[in-house]
BASEDREN-597025 format. One record per atom (N, C-alpha, C, O): x negated, y negated, z negated. Coordinates in steps of 0.001 Angstrom, whole numbers, plus 500000, padded with zeros to 6 digits. Last residue first. Layout:
BEGIN
XYZ/...
***
This chain:
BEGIN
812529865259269829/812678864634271122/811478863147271026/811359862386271986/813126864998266961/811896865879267584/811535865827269221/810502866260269732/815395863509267161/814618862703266282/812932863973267044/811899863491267508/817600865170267938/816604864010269055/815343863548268087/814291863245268651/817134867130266263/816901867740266876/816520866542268312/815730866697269244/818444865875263526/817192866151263914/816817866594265069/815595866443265032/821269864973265093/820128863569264996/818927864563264434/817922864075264949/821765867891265729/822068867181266776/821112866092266267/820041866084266872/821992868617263080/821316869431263331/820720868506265262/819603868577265773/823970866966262052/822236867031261420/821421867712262467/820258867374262687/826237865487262491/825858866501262873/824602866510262961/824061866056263969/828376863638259890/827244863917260690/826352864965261283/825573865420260445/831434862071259159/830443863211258978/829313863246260082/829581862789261193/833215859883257025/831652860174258383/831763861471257692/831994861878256554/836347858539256111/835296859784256134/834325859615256953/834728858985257931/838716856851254116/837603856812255008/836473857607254882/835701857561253924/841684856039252947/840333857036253020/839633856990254275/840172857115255375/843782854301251262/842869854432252466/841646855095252512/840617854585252068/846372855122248899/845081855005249403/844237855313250657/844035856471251022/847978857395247574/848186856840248834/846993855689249497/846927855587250722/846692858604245365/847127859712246836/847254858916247689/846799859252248782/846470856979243600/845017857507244289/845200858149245899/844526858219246927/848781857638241828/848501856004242432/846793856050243187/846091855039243195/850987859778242768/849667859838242130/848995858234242817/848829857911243993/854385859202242468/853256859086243004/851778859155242158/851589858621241065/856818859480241111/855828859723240568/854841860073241115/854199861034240691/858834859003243758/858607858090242916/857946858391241641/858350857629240763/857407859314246723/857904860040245833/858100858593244484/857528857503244475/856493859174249483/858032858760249271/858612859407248142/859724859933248130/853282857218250922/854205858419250006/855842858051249942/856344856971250252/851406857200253132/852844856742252992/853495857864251828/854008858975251965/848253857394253768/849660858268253444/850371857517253134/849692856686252530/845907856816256130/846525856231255046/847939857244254806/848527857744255765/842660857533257841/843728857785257172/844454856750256079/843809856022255324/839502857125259429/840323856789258576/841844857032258590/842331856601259636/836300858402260575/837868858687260438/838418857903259073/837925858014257950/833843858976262988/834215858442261696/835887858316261795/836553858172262821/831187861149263413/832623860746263641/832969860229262549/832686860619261416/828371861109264861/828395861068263853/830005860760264118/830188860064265116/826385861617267163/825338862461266067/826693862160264887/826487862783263846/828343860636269402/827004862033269513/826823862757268182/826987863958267969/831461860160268282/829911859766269178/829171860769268906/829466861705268163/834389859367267584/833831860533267815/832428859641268137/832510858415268204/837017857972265948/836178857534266317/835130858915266747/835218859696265800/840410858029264606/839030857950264444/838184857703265648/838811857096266517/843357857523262096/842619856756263349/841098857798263291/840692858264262227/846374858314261008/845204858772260838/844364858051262156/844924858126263250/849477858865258649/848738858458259936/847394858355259606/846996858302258443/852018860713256961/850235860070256868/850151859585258330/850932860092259136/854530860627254319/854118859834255711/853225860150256137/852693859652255145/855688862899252160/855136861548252465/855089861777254185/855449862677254943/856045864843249331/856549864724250328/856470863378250940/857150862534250355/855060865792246486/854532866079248270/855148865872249292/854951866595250269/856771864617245083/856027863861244620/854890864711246225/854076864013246830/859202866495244888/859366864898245695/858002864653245892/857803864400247081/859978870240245205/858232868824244974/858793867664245279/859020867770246484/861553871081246437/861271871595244510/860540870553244214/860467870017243108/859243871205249203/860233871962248458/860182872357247145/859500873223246598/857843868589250262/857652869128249521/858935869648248717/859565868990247890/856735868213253113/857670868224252833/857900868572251741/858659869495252033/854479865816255369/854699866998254343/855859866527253598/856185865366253350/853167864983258663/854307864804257993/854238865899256872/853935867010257309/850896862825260658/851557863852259998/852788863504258833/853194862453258338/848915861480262942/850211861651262483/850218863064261603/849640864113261889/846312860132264305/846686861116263949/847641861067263294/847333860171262508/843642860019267474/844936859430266674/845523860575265985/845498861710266462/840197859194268458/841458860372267854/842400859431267379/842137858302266965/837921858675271272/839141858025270327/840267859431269663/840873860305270282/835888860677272587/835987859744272102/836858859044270558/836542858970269371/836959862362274690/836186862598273806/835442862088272547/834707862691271764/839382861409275682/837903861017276160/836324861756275239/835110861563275303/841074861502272706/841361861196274123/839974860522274990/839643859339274917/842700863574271027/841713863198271417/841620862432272888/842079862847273952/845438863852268904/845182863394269584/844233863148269968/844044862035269479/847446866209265809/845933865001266341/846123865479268177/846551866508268701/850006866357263546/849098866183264957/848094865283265800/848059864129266227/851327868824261337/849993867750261970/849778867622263216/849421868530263967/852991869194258857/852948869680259915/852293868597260868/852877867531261064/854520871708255908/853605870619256667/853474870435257652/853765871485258223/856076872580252827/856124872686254524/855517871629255254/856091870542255191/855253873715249870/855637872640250623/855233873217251836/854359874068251997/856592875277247206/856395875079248109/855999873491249028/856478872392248751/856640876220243184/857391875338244321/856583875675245949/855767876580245772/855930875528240223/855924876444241110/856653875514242647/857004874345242803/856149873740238129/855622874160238184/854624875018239102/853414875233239040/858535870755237549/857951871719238296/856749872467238539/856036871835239319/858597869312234532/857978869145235811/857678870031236752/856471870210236914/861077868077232605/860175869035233093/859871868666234142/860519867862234813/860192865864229374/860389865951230968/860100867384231271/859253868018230640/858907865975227100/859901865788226904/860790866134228159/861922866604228040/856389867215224499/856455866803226329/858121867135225997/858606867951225213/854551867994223076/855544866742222917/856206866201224185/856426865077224637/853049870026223330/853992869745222354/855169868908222733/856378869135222687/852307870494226944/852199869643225823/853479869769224676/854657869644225008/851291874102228011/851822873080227664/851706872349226625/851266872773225556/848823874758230351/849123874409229165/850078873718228458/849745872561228204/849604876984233092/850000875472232237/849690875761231193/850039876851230741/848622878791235478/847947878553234136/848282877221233065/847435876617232407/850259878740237780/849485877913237198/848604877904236262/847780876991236203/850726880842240211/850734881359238657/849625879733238319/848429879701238610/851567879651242875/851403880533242594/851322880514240671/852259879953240104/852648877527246083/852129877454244459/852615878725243639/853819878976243610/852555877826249454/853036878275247938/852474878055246922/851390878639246913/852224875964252101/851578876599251094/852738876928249469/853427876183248773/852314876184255539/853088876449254332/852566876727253026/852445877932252806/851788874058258068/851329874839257008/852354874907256138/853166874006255922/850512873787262126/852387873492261053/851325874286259840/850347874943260197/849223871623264433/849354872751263467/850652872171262144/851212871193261648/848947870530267641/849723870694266738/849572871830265932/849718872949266422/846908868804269389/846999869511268425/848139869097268042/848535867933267984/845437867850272763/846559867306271920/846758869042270996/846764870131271571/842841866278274841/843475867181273979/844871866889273271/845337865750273250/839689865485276545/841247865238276337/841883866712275764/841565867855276093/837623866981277968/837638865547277444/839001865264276470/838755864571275483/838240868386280002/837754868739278972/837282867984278160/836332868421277509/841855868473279518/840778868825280765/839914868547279043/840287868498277871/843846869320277701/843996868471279128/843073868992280202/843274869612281246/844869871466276217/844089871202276724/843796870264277655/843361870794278677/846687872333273236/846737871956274547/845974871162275485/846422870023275624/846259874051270421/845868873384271565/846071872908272860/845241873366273645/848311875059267269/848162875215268979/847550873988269135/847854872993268477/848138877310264498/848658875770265554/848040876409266513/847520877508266705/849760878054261592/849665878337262833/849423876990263583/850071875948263482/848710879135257767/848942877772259178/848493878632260283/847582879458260329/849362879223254408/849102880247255695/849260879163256945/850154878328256812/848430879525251217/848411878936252435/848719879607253439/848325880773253431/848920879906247976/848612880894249058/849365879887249956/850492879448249726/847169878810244832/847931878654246300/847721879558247314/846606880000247594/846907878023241348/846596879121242293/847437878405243341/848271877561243012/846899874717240621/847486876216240604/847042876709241283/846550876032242185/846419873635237818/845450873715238895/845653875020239211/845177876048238730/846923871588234803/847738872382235887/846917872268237119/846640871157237572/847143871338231679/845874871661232745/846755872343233381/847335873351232977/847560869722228535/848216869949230195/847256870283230975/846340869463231032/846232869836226158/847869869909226456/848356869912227999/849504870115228395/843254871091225927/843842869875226793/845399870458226657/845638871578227108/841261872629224452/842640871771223680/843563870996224520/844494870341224049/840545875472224557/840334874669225873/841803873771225064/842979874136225086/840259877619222810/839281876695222283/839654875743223362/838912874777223185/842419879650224451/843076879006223233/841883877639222638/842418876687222071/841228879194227655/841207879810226919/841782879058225896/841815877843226091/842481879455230331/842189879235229999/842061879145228948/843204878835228613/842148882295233196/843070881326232344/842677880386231291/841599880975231377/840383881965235871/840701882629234780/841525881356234245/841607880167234553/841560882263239417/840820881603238663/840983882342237394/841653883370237494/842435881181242734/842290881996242127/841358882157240921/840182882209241280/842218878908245070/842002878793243605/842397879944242678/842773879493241595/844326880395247549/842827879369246819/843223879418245797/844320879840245431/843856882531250205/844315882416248881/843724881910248258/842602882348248001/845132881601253491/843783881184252724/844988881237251015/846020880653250685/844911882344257435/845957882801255938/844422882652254216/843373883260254003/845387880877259850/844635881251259154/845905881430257762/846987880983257381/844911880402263792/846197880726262602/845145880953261179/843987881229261493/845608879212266776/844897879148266106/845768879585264954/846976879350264904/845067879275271027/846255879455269424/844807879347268234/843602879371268483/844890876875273317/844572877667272641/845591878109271234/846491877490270666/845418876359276873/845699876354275848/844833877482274291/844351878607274428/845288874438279319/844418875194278927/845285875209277820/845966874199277642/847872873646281882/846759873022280895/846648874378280727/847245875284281309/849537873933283645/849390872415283896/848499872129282967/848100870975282808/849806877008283679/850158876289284705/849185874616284970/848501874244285924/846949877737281212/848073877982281871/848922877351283027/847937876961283654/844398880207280181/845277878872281457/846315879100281651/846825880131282088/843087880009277030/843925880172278218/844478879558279046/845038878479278856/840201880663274907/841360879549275770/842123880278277138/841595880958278018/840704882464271951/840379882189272730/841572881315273527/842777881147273341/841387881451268685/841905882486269825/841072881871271396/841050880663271632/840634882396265649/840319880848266758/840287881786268256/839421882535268708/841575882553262300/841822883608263603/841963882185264800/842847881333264890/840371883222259392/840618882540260235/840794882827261589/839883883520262042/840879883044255588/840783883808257096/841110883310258307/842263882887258379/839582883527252300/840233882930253460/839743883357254569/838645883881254756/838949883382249005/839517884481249877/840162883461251058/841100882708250794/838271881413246057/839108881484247449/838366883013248540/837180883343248503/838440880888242567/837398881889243834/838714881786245315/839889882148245252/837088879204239956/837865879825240897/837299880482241619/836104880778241626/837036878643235990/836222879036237618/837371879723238220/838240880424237702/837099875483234031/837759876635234686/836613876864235754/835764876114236236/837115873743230999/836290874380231889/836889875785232564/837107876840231968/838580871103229949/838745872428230217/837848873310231341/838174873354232528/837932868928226773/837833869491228154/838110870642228660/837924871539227837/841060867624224897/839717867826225174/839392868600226456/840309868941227202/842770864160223700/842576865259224607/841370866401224783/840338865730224812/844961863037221450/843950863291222171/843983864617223247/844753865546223490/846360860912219227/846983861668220271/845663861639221157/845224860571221585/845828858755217158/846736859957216970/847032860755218140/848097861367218058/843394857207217720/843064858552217567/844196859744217152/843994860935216913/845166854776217307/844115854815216283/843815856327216285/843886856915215206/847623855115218954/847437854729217328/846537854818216842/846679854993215632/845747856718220873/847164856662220775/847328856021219017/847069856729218044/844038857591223661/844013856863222539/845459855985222404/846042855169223118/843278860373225885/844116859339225467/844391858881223943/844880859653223119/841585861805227809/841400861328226511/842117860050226881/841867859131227661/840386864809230074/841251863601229692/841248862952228080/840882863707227179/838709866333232358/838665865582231276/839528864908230693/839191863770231017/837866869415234018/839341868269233560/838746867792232051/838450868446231051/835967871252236853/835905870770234859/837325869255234917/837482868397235786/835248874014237772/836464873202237757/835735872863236354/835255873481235405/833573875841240530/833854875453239078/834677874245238901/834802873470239850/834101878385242537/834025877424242414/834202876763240507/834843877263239582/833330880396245395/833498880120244376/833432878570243718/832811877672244286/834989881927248661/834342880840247553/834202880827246456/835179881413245990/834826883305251500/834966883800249873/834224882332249346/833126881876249665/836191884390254640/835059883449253634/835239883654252479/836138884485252352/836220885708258444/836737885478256694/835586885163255568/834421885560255587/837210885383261572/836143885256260430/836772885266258995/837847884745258697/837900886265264603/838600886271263656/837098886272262750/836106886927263069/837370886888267472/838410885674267205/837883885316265730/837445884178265557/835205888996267445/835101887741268546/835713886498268144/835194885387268245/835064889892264027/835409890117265329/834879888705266141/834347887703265662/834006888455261908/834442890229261618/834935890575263250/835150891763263486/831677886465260080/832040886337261266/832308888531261378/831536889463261148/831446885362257101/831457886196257958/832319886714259028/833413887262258901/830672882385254741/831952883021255514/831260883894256269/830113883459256376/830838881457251831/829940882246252324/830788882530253535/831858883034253195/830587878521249449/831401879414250370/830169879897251234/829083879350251428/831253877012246545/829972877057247358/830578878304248218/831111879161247512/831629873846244352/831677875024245338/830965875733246083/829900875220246429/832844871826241834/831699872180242649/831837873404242913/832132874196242017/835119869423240562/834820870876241240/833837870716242168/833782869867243058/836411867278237821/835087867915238909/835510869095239129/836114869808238328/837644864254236484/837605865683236957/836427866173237907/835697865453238588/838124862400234017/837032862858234495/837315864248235253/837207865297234619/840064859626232602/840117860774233353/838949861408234147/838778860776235189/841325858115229991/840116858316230758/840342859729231358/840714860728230743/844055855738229273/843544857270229357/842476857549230386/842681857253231563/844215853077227026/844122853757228245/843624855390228057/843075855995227136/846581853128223603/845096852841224116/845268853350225674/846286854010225878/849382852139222401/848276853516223428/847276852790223618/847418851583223819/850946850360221423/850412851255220521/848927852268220963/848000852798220350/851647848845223757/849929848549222699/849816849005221627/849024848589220783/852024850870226661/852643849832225236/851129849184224673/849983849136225119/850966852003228393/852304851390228510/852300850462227582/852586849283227792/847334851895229074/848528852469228819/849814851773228744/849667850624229160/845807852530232230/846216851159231538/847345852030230686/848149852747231282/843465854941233506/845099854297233255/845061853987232170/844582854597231214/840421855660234860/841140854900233370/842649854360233711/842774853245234217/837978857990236702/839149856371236297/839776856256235203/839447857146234418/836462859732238677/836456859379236944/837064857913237374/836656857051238153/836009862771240510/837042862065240436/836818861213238799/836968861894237784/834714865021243205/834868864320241581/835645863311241894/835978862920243012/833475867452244726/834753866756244474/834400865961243317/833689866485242460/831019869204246548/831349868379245269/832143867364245506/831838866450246272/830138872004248402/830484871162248286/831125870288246682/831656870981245815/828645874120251037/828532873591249845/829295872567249981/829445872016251072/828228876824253237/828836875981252693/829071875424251013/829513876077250069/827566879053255331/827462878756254429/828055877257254186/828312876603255197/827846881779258194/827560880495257951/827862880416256385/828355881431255895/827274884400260810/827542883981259542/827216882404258929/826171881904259346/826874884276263268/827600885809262372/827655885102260922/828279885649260013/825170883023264830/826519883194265050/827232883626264313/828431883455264537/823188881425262314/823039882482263374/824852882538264054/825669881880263411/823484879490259967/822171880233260608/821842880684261959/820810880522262609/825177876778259385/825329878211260473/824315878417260516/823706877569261170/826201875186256920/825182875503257814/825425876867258373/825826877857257762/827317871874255380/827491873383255857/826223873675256780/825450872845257260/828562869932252537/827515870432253971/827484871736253793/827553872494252825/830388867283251206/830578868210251840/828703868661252761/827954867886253355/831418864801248739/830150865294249960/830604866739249557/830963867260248501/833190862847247198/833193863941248244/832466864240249169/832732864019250351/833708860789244338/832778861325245115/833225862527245830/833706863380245084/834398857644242847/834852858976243559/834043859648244140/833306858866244741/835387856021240295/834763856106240904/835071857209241647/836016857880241232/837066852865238684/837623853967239695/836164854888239933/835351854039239567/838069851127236403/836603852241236440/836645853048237419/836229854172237138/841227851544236837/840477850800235905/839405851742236231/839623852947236348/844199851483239265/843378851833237868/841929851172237836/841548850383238701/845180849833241237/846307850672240380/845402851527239031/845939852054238057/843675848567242578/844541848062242444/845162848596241119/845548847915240168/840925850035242892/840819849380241817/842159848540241260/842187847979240165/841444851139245456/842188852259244405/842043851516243426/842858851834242560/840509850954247646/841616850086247022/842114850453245960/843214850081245551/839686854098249490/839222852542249194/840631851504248226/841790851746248565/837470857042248899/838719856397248790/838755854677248268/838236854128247296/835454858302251028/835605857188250398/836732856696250374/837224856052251300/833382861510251998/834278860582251735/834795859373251021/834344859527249886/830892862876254160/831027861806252909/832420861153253204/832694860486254202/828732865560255267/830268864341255320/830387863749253542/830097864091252395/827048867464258037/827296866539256150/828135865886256355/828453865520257486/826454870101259176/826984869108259123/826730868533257947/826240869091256966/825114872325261758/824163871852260843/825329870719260285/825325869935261234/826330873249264208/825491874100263845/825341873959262069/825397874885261260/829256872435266152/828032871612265155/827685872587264063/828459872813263133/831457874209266841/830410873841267453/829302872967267086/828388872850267902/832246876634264429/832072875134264918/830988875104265507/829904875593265191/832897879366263346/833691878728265098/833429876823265006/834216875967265410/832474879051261380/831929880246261877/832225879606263315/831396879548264222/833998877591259678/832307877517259712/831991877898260704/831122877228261262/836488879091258865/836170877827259864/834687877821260536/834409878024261718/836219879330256162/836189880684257083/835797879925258605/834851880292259302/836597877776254436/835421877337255494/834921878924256321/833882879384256793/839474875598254589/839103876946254862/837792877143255897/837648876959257106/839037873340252473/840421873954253019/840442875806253357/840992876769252822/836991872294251640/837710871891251214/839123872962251379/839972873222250527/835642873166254436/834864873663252797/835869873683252069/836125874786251585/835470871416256483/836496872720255919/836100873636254780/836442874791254526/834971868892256755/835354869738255421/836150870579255573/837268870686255068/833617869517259705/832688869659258001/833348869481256608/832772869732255549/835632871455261376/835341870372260973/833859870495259494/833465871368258720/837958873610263363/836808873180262577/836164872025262043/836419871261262974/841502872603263821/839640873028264765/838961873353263997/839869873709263245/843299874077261374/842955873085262315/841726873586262542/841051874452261986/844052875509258985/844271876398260337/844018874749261591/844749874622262573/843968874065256921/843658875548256591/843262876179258270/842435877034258589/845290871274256541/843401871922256836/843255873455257344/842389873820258139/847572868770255927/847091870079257071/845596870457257208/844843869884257996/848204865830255078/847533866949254382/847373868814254743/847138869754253983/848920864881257628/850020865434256459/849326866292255045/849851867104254283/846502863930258850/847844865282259086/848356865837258615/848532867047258759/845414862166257511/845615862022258657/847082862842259252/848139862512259789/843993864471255798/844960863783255213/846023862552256060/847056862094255571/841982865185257441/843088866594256850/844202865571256475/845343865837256853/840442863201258218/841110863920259119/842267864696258580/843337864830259174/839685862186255906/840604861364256099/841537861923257372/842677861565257668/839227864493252660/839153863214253808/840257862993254593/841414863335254348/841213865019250521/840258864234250233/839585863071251519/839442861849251572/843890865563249664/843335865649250732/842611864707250694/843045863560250796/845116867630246741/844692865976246910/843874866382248685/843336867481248816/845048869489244762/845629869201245901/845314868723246629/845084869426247613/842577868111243153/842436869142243956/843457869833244974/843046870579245863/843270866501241551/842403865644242663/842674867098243506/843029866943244675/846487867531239603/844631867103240032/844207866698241291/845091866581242141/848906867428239498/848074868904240744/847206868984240461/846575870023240659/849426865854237954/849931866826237156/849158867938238876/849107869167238907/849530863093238530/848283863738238283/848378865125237949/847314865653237625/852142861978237670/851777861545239191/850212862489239284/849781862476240437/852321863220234769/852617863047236204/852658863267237380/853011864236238051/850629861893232934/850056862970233627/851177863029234911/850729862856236045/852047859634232329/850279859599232969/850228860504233629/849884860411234807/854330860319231828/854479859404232995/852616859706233164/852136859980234264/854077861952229536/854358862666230980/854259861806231545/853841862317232584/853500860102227954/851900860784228203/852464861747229430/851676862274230216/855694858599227702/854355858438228392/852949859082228765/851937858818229414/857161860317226044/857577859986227501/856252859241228337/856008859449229525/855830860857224039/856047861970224795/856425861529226359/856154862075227429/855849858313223265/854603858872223511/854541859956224532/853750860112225462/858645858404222736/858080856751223395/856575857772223756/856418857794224977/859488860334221105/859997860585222258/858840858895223035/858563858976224232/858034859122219077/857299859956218878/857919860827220891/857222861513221639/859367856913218099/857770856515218513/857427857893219656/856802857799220713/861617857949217898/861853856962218812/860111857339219397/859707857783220472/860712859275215375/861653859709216635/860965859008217212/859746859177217225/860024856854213288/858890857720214238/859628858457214809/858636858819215441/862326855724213405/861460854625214190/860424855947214371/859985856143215504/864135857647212401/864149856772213613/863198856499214318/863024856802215498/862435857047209887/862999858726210654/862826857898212372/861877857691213128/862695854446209280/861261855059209393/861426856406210088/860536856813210834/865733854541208869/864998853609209978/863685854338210014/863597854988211056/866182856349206720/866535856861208292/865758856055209343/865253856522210364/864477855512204691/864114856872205157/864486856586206679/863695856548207621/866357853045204523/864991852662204792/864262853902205525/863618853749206563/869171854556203419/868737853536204566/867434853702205429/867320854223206538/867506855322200921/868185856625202384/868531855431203783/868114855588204931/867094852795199728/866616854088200364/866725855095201304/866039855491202247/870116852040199835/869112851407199967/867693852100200674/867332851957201842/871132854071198211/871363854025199651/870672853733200331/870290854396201296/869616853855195487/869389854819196175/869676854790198134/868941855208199028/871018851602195159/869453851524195307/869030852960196095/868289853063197072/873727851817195093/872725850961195130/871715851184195866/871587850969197072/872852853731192577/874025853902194146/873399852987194823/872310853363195257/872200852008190668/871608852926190919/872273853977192561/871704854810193266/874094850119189843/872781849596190816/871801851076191276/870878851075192091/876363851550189209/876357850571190556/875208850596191154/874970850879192328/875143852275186830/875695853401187615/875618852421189333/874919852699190307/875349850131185947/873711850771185667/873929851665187003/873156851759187956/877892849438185503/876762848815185985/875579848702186572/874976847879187261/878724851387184011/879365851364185437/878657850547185962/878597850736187177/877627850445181738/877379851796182243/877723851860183736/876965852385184552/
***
């Protein structure tokens, strides 16, 4: 009896043993997933859409909102439009090396704008972004990543200095991660935004030993709907931002220049989805302090430096330098960032290389 009794103690422990290891072991599995599916998202947790796509903005710390004009100011603030001296533009960006750190890279950033008349200008543009992270273990399968925003801005010219723009825009996030055989997925989120931006391009002034100009803009982006309970993605973070940038010109003569613009942008009401299983927090809200400076020299050669600071943020806070090149019909620009975060987006630091082209300037010899 005491026998029967033994093996049955026994056996039972035996059991409750075996329960706790399998308890354990899916814990363990289950913090092992959670902790990786925050390490993917991550370094990715802004989207491409923080992200300074070409190579001038990103050149300068990631600074757009309140610099000269340019053809992506689509990207930043194409209240801009209105005060460029190139009528007609296109631009193309190209992030290079990126096959180091993921799988299937592809990228796309064309930008074009058009001024009709003095009083008003237009603007189109398409972001994308599709690659594959390698997963950690060999329980995970990789994670496919597909993002897009397509845009389209209207700006109006409201005084001599001062213009303001309105965008809209569509947002699509793909993700899909294969986790045991389909235990852990993702699905798509279809968002729309809208930017509100303003731009104030001060006239030039003399002063003792140079010309100077001011420049300032205040830009509310991505303003958007929430997303809805059918939108399954466990993480979609694409925050609202309120921007604001002051800079200055200093004029040499009229060939020669030197810029400094400073930016502050706030992160506003995200719309997070959160993941179940998410184990890390990740800042949500926060600031960063920026601050850029380009160099022209001949009309010709640009150099470019910047610096961002990211308050609450490690992962915005970096290095950038910036080279380019000016000529008649076409400028070309390359950038590299120096990050100093240690959940770097493995895309952010990457060599970018931009053209843009003033259409309106090569049709207009081409009729010559």
């Amino acid at each position: 009896m005491f026998r029967l009794l033994s093996r049955m103690l026994n056996r039972g422990q035996e059991v409750l043993n075996s329960k706790l290891k399998k308890g354990c072991f899916f814990a363990f599995l289950m913090v092992q997933i959670g902790a990786t599916a925050q390490q993917l998202f991550i370094g990715d947790q802004d989207q491409f859409l923080s992200m300074a796509t070409d190579a001038r903005a990103a050149g300068q710390g990631d600074v757009g909102v309140a610099t000269a004009p340019d053809v992506y100011s689509q990207q930043w603030n194409p209240a801009k439009y209105i005060f460029s001296e190139k009528k007609v533009g296109f631009g193309l960006t190209q992030i290079l090396g990126a096959k180091s750190a993921v799988d299937g890279f592809a990228q796309a950033n064309v930008n074009f704008y058009n001024q009709p008349d003095e009083r008003s200008a237009y603007g189109v543009g398409i972001r994308g972004y599709s690659y594959s992270v390698p997963g950690f273990s060999e329980l995970e399968g990789d994670t496919n990543l597909n993002e897009l925003a397509i845009d389209g801005s209207y700006a109006l010219k409201l005084g001599e200095y001062l213009s303001m723009a309105v965008t809209g825009r569509y947002i699509l996030i793909n993700r899909r991660t294969v986790v045991l055989n389909g235990f852990f997925g993702q699905e798509p989120v279809n968002l729309f935004g809208i930017d509100v931006s303003s731009f104030y391009f001060g006239k030039e002034i003399g002063y003792k030993n140079y010309n100077g100009r001011w420049r300032a803009a205040l830009v509310l982006s991505n303003l958007r709907n929430k997303p809805s309970e059918e939108d399954k993605l466990p993480q979609s973070y694409v925050p609202s931002t309120l921007k604001a940038g002051v800079g200055f010109d200093f004029i040499l003569d009229s060939e020669s220049s030197v810029s400094l613009t400073t930016e502050y942008t706030a992160l506003l009401v995200s719309y997070r989805l959160e993941n179940p299983i998410e184990f890390f927090d990740q800042p949500d809200a926060g600031s960063i302090l920026a601050i850029g400076f380009e160099g022209i020299l001949a009309s010709k050669l640009v150099g470019r430096a910047g610096y961002s600071q990211g308050l609450n943020r490690r992962k915005d806070t970096f290095l950038s330098l910036g080279v380019g090149v000016r000529s008649k019909y076409a400028d070309f620009d390359m950038a590299y960032i120096l990050g100093d975060s240690i959940a770097e987006n493995p895309l952010r630091t990457k060599l970018r290389v931009s053209i843009s082209i003033d259409l309106a300037a090569a049709f207009s010899n081409q009729g010559d």
